[in-house]
C-alpha positions in Angstrom: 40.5 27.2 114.7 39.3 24.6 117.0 38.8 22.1 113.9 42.7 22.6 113.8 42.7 21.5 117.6 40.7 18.7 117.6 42.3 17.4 114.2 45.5 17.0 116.1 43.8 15.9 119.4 43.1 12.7 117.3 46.2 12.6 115.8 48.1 12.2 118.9 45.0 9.2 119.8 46.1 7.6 116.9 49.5 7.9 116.9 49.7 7.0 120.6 48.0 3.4 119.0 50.6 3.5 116.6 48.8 3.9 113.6 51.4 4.9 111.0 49.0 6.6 108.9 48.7 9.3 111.4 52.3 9.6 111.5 51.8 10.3 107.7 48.9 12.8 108.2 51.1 14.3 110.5 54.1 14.5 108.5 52.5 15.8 105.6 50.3 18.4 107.5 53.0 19.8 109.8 56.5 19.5 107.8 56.6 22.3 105.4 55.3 24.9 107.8 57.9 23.5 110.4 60.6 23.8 107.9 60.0 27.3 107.3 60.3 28.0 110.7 63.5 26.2 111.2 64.7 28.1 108.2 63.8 31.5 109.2 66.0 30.4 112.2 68.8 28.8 111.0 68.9 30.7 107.3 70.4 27.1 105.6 67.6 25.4 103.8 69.4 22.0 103.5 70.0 22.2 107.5 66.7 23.1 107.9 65.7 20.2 106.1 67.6 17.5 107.5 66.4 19.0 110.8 63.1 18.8 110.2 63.6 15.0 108.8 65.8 13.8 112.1 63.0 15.2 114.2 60.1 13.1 112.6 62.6 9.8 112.9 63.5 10.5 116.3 59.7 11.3 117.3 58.4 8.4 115.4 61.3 5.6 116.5 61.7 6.8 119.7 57.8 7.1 120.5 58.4 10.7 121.5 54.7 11.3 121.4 53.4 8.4 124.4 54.8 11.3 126.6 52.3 14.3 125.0 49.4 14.8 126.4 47.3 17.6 124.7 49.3 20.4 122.2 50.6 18.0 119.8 51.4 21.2 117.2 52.3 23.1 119.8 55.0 20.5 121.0 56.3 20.3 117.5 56.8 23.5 116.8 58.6 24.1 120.1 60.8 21.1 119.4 61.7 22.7 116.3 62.6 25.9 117.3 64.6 24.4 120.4 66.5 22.0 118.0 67.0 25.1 115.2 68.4 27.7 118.4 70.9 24.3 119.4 72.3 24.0 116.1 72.6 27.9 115.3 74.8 28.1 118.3 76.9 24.4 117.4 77.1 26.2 113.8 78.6 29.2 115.2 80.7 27.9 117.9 82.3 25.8 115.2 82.9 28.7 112.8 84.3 30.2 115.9 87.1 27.6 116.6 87.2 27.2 113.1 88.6 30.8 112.3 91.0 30.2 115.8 92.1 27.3 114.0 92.2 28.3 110.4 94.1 31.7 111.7 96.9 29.0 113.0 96.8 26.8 109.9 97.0 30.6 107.7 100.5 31.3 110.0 99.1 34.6 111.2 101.2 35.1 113.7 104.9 36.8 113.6 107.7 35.6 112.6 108.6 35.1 116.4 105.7 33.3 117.3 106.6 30.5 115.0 108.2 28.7 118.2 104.7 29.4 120.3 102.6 28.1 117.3 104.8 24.8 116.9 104.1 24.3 120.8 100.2 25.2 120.1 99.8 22.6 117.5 101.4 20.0 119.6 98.9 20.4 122.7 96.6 20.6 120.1 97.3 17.6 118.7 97.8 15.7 121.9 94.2 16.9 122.8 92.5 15.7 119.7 94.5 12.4 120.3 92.5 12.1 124.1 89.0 12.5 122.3 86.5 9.4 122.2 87.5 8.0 118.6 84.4 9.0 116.8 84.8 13.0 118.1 88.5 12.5 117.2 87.8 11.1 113.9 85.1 13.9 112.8 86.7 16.4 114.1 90.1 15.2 111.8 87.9 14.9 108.9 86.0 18.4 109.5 89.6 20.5 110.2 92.3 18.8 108.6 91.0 16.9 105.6 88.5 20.0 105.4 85.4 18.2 104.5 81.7 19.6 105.1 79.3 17.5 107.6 77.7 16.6 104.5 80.5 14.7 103.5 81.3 13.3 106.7 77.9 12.0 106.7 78.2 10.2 103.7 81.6 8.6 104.6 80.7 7.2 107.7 77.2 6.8 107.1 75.7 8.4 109.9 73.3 11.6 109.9 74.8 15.4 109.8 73.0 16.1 113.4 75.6 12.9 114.6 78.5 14.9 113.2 77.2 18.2 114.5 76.6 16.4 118.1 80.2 14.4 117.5 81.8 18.1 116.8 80.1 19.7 119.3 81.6 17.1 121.6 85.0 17.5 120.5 85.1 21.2 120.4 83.8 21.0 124.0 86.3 18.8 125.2 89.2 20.5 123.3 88.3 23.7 125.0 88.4 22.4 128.2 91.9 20.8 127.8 93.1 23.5 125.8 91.6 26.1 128.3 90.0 28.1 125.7 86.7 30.0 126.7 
């Protein structure tokens, strides 16, 4: 056990002297495992993936490890399981508004609610249309046009934690104006 300590002990050196290989040692040594423990959280492999894959850019480009000072492994798997336990609650605060919404879109209401539900999707409408453009936009393409984060991804080009962050954003913001707790 404290082979495994000191292994990573020098890991941190050399990544702290930017040495790219460690990065890779690092990658390769720590990913799976880290994975699986973002999966046993979040129960969705790909999500578990991608979060695994955003966490190595971010901790490589934005030299995340200059601020560790011992605990390298420890660090990442705490990292993980904090960004796993964020998502799991974006992910189900989205399903949340998103059976509010789809119950509005379905017409679930009475036939003499039809009047309160026109009035809903008109401050709802006026909401979406005070959101930063980019919330706006993803949250348009999530609800209406009914595309998966995946796909938003792909169109704009930007990674499904951006569109998770983005719709997180909006939902926030819509709650507040909307007064929905």
């Amino acid at each position: 056990m404290q082979k495994e300590s000191t292994d990573y002990s020098l890991l941190l050196e050399a990544l702290k002297a930017f040495d790219l290989a460690a990065f890779d040692t690092l990658y390769r040594n720590t990913r799976e495992r880290l994975f699986a423990y973002s999966f046993s959280i979040l129960k969705d492999e790909v999500a578990a993936q991608d979060l695994v894959q955003d966490f190595f850019i971010d901790f490589w480009e934005s030299k995340i490890f200059l601020n560790i000072h011992s605990g390298l492994l420890g660090y990442l798997v705490r990292s993980i399981g904090n960004r796993s336990i964020d998502l799991k609650k974006k992910e189900e605060r989205r399903k949340l508004l998103q059976r509010q919404f789809g119950e509005i879109e379905a017409g679930s209401f009475q036939e003499g609610d039809k009047l309160v539900n026109r009035e809903l999707g008109r401050e709802l409408e006026a909401a979406i249309t005070s959101l930063p453009p980019m919330p706006a936009k993803v949250f348009r393409l999530h609800y209406v046009e009914k595309q998966s984060y995946k796909e938003i991804s792909e169109e704009l080009g930007i990674s499904t934690a951006t569109i998770s962050n983005h719709m997180t954003r909006a939902l926030k913001m819509l709650r507040q104006q909307l007064k929905i707790n």
